[in-house]
C-alpha positions as CSV (number, residue, x, y, z in Angstrom):
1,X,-18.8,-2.8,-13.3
2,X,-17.7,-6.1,-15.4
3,X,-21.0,-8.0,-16.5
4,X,-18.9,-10.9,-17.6
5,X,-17.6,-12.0,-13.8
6,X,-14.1,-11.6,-15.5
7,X,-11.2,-13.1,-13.7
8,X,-8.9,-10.3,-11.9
9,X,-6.4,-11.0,-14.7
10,X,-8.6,-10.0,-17.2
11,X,-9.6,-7.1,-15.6
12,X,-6.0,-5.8,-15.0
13,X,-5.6,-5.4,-18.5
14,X,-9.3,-4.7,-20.4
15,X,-11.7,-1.7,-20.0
16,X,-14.6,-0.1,-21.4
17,X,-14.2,1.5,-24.5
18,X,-15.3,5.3,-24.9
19,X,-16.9,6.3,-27.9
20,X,-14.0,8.3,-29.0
21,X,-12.0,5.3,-28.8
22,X,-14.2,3.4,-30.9
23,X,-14.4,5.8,-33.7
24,X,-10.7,5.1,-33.5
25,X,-9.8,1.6,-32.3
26,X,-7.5,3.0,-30.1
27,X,-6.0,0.1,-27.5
28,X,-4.6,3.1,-25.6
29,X,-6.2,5.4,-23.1
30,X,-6.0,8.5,-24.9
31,X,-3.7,11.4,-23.0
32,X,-5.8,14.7,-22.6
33,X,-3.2,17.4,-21.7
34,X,-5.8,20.2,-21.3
35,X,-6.1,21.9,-18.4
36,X,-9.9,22.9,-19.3
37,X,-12.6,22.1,-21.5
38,X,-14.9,24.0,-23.5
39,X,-18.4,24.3,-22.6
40,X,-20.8,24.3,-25.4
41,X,-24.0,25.9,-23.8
42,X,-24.0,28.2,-21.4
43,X,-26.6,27.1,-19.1
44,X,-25.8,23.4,-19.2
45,X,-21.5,22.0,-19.1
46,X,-20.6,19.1,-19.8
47,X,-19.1,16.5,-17.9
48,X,-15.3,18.0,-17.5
49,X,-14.9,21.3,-17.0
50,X,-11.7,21.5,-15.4
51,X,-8.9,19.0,-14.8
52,X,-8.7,19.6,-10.9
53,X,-12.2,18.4,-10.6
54,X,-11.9,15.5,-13.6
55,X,-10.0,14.6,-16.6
56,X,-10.9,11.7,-18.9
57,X,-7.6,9.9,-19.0
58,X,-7.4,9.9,-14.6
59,X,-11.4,9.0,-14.9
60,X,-10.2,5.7,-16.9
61,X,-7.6,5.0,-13.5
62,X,-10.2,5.9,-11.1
63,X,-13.1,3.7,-12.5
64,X,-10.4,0.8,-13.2
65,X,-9.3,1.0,-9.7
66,X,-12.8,1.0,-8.3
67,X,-13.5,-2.1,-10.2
68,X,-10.8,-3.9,-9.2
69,X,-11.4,-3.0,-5.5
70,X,-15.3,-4.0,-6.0
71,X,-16.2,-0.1,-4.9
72,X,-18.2,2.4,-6.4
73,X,-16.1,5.6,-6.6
74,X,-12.3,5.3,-7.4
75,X,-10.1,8.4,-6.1
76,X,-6.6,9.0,-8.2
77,X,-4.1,11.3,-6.0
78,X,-0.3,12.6,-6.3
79,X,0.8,10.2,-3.8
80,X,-0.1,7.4,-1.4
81,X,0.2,10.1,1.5
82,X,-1.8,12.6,-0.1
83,X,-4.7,9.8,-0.7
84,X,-4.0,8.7,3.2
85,X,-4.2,12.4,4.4
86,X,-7.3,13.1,2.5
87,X,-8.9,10.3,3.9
88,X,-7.9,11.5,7.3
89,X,-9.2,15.0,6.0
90,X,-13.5,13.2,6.6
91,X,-12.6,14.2,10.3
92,X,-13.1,16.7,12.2
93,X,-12.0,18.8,15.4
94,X,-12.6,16.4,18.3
95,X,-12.9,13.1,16.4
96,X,-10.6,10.1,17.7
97,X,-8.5,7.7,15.3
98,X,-6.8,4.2,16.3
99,X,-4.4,3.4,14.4
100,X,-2.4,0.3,14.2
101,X,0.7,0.3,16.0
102,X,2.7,-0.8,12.9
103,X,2.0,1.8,10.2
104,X,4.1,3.5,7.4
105,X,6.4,6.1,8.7
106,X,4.9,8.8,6.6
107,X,1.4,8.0,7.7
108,X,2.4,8.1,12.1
109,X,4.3,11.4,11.0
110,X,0.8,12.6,9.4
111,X,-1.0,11.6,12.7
112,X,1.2,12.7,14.9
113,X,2.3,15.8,14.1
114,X,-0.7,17.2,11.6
115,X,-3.9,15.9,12.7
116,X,-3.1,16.8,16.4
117,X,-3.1,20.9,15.0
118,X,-6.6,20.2,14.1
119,X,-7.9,18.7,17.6
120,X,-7.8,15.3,16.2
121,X,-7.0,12.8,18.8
122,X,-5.7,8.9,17.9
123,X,-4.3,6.4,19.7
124,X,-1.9,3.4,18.5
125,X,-2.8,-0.1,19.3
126,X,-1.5,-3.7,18.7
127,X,-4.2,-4.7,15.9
128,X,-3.7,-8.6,16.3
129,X,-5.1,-8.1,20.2
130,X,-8.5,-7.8,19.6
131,X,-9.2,-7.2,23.1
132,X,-6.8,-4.3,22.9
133,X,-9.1,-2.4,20.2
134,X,-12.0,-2.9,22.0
135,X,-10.6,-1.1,25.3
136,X,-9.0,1.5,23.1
137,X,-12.3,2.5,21.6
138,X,-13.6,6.1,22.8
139,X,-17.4,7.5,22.2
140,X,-15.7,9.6,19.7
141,X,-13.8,7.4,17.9
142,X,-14.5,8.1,14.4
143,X,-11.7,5.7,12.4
144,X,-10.0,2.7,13.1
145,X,-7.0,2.5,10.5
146,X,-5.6,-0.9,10.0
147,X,-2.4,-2.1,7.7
148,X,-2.6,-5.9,7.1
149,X,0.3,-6.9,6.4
150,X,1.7,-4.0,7.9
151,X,5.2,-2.7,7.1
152,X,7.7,-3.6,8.1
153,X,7.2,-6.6,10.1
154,X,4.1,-8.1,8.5
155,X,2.0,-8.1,11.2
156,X,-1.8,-9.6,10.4
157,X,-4.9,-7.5,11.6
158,X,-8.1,-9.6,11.1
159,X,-10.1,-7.5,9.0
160,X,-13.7,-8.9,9.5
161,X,-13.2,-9.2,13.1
162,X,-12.5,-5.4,13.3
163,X,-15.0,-4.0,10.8
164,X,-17.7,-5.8,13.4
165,X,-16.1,-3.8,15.8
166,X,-16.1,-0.7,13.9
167,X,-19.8,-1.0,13.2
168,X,-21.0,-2.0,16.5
169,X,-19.0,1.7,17.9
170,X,-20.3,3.8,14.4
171,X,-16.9,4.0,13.2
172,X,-15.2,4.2,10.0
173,X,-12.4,1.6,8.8
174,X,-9.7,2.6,6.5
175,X,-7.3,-0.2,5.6
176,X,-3.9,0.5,3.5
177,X,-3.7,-2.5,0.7
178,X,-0.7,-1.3,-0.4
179,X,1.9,-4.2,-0.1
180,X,-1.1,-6.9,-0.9
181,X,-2.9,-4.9,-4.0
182,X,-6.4,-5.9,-5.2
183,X,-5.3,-8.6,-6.6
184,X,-4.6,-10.6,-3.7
185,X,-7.0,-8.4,-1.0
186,X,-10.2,-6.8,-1.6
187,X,-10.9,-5.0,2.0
188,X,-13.8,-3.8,0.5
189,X,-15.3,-7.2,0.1
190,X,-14.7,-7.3,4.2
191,X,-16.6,-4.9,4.8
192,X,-13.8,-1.7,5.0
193,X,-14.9,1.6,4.0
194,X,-12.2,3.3,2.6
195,X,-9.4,1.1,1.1
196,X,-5.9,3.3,0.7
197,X,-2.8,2.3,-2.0
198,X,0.5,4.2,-2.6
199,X,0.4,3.0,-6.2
200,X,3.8,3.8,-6.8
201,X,4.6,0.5,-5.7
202,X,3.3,-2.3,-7.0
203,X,0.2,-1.0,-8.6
204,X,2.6,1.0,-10.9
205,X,5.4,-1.4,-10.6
206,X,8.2,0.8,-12.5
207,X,9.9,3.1,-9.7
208,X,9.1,5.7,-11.9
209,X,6.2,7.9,-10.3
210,X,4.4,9.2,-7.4
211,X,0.8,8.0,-7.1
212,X,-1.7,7.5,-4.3
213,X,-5.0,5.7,-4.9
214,X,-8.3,5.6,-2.9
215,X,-11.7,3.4,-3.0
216,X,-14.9,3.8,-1.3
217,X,-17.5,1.3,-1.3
218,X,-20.2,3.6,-0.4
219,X,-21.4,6.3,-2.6
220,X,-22.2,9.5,-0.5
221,X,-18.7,8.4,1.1
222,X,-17.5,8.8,-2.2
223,X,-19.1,11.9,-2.6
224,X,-17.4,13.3,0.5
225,X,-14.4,12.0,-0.5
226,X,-14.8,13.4,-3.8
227,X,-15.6,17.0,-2.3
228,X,-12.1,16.6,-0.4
229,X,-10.3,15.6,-3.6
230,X,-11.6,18.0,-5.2
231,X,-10.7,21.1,-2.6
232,X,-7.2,20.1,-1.8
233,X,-6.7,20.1,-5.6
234,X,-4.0,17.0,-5.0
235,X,-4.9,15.0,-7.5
236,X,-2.7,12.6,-10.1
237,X,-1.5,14.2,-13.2
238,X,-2.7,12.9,-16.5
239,X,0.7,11.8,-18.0
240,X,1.3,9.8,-14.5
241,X,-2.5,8.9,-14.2
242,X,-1.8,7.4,-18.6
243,X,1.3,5.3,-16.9
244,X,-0.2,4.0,-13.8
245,X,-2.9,2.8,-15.9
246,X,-0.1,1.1,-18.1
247,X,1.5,-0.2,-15.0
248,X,-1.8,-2.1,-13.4
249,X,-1.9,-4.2,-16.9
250,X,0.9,-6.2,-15.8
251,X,0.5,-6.5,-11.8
252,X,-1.0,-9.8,-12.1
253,X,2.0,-11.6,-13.7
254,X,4.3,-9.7,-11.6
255,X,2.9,-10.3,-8.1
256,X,3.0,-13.6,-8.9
257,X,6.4,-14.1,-9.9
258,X,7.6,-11.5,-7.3
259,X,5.8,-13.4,-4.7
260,X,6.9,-17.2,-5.2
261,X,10.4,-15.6,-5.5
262,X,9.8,-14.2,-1.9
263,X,8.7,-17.6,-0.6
264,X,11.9,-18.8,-1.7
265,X,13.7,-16.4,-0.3
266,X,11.9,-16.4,2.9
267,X,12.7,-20.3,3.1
268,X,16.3,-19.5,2.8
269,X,17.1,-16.6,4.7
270,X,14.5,-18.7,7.7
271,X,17.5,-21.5,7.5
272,X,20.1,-19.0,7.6
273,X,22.2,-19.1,11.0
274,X,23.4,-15.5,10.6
275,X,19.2,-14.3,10.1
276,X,17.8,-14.2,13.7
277,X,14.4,-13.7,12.5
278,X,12.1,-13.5,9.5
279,X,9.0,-11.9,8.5
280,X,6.1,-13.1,6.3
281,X,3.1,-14.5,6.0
282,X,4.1,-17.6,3.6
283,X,6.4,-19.5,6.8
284,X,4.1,-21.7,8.2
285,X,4.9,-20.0,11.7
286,X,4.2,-16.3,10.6
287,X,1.6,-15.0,13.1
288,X,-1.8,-14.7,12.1
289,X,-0.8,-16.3,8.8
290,X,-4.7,-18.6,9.0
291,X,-6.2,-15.1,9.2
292,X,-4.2,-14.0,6.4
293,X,-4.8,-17.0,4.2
294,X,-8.5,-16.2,4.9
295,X,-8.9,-12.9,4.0
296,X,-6.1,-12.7,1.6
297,X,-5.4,-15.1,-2.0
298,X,-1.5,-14.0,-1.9
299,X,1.6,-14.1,0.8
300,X,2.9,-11.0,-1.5
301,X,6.7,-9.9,-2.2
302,X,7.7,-8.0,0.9
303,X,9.2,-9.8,3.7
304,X,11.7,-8.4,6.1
305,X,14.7,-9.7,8.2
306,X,16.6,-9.2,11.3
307,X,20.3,-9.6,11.6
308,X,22.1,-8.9,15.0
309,X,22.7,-5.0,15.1
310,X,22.8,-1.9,12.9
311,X,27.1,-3.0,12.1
312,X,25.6,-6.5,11.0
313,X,22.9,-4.6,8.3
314,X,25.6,-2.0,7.2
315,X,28.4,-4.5,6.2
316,X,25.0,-6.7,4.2
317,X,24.1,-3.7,2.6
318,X,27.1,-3.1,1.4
319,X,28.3,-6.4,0.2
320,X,24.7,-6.7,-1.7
321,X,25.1,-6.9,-5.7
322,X,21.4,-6.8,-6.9
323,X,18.7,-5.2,-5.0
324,X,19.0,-1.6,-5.3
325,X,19.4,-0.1,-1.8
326,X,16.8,2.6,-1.2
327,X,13.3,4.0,-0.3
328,X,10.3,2.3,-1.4
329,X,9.3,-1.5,-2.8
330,X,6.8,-3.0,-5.3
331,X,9.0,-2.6,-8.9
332,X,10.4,-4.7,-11.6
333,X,13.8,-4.5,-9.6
334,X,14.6,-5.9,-6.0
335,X,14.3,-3.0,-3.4
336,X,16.6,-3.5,-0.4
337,X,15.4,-1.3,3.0
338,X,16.8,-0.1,6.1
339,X,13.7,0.9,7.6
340,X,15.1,2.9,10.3
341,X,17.0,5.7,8.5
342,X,14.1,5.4,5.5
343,X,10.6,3.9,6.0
344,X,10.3,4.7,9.8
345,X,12.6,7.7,9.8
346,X,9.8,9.8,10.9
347,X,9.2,7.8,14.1
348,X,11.4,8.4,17.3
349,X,13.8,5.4,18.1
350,X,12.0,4.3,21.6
351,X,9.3,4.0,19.9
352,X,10.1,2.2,16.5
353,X,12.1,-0.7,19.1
354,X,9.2,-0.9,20.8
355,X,7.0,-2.1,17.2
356,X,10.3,-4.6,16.5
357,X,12.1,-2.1,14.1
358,X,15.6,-2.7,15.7
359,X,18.7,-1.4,13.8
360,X,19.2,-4.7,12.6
361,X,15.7,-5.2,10.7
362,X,16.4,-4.4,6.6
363,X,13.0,-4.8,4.4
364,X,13.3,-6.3,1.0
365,X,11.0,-6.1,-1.8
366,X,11.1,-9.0,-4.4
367,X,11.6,-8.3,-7.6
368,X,11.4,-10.1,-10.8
369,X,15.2,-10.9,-11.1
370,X,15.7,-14.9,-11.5
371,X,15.2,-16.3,-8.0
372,X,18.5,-18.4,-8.0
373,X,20.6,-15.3,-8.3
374,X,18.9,-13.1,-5.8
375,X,19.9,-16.1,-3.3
376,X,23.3,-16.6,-4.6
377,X,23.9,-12.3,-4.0
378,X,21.9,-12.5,-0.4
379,X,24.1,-15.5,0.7
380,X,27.5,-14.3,-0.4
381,X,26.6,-10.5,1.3
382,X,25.3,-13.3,4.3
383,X,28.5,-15.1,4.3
384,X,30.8,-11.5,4.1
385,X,28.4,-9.8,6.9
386,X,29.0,-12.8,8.9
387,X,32.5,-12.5,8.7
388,X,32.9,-9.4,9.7
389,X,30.4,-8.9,12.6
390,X,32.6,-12.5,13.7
391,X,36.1,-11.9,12.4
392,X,37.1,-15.8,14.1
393,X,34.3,-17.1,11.8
């Protein structure tokens, strides 16, 4: 852990140095491609012995991750589902989850159709109705997994109020911090358990690989955890595990741009008459955006939209010059969604209109293009959509 108290920024970027590195002056994280390592006595090994079970370049990202989350044992994976699904994997035959009713696509696949084989029961529940967690909590409720802001439509779970909840029934709380990052949340700090990142998004920030992250703030957690890691053997490589740790240098100036270009969008897409409705916490009428300023230092650079129907989204999409249109968010470049046919594929129609993803909602992820021309491209697609969906306007 940092002696100094150093601020986040600083953190993002410095490490410790090992003593290899010294002898060198390396800046860099070395890369060690090597499957295993020698042992030099034959009653004692030494601390690597084979890269499933540890390497020294994804040690660097695990230990940087757990210090930035304020944990004590940082978990590097081969994607965000394969952290989330080991996470899941602390259960066992009987247990009960909640989970919030506004969750990653890949994550209500995973508990709907995997954990049930194993006699693992969960419910969904609206997480900003705190009276609604407390009924929906069984004696063998084992987890209560919480996404704030949750994707797509930003919804804010008071994360204090449901760790007290979670303590008082002997459950576990696992919160995904993907869209906020430590650097504007520490869930941790709040008192969650297990904190959960796809770090292919912004952690990495270059739409160039697959990585899942995971932080405990309690150390045999960490060793069960660990154990888990460890036997599903679906861990990060060490050549993504060296760019990840590349990619976490610059988060801090990149959330911050990204997320005052959001706000700006946000305000401009609200005063839109074609938008019927917007979604994030920056708009002073955002619900639960006083929780979120409490337990959060960011509004971050996601914010999604509604426009009339699924005709309405198409003819935007396709009149969009900027944003790429595609799966996932968090990079250097804008990341325009439709999270019906990508996000929330997984989840059946009746029940993604019932959570608010109607087949006019599109998900954007702000980039770190200049502001003034991400506005300029959304109105003109605005403007053509508009026409189109009303030829007499």
């Amino acid at each position: 852990m940092n002696q100094y108290n150093d601020q986040i920024e600083t953190k993002l970027i410095h490490r410790q140095i090992s003593d290899g590195e010294l002898k060198t002056g390396a800046v860099n994280v070395p890369i060690y491609l090597s499957s295993t390592f020698h042992q030099s006595s034959f009653d004692e090994f030494g601390p690597f012995d084979y890269s499933r079970s540890g390497n020294p370049t994804r040690q660097v990202l695990e230990q940087k991750i757990a210090e930035l989350e304020r944990g004590t044992k940082g978990f590097a994976f081969s994607s965000g589902m394969a952290a989330i699904s080991s996470a899941f994997m602390l259960l066992s035959t009987g247990d009960h989850v909640l989970i919030t009713e506004d969750v990653y696509g890949g994550t209500y696949r995973f508990i709907t159709n995997i954990l049930t084989k194993f006699g693992i029961e969960h419910t969904f529940v609206d997480m900003t109705d705190l009276n609604a967690i407390e009924q929906a909590i069984r004696p063998n409720t084992k987890v209560i997994y919480m996404e704030t802001p949750s994707n797509p439509c930003l919804r804010i779970t008071d994360i204090e109020t449901v760790v007290k909840l979670s303590k008082a029934n002997n459950c576990l709380t696992f919160l995904d911090n993907t869209f906020m990052t430590p650097f504007f949340q520490n869930p941790l700090e709040l008192g969650v358990d297990v904190v959960l990142h796809s770090a292919t998004k912004f952690l990495s920030g270059h739409s160039d690989i697959l990585a899942g992250l995971a932080v405990t703030k309690d150390e045999e957690l960490g060793e069960r955890l660990g154990y888990i890691q460890n036997s599903f053997g679906a861990i990060l490589g060490v050549q993504d595990s060296y760019q990840l740790i590349q990619g976490i240098k610059t988060l801090g100036i990149r959330l911050k741009q990204s997320s005052d270009s959001a706000q700006l969008i946000a305000n401009y897409l609200n005063n839109h008459p074609f938008v019927e409705e917007v979604f994030y916490p920056g708009l002073p009428f955002h619900p639960g955006r006083d929780i979120h300023q409490k337990q959060a230092r960011g509004f971050g650079a996601v914010l999604s939209f509604r426009l009339p129907n699924r005709e309405a989204a198409k003819a935007f999409v396709e009149h969009v010059r900027i944003p790429v249109f595609a799966v996932s968010l968090g990079a250097v470049e804008s990341i325009l969604s439709y999270p019906t046919t990508m996000s929330h594929a997984a989840m059946p129609k009746e029940e993604r209109e019932r959570r608010g993803i109607t087949d006019g909602l599109l998900r954007l992820s702000v980039g770190l293009e200049h502001v003034d021309d991400l506005i300029r491209d959304l109105d003109q697609a605005l403007q053509k959509a508009r026409r189109i969906h009303t030829p007499a306007f």
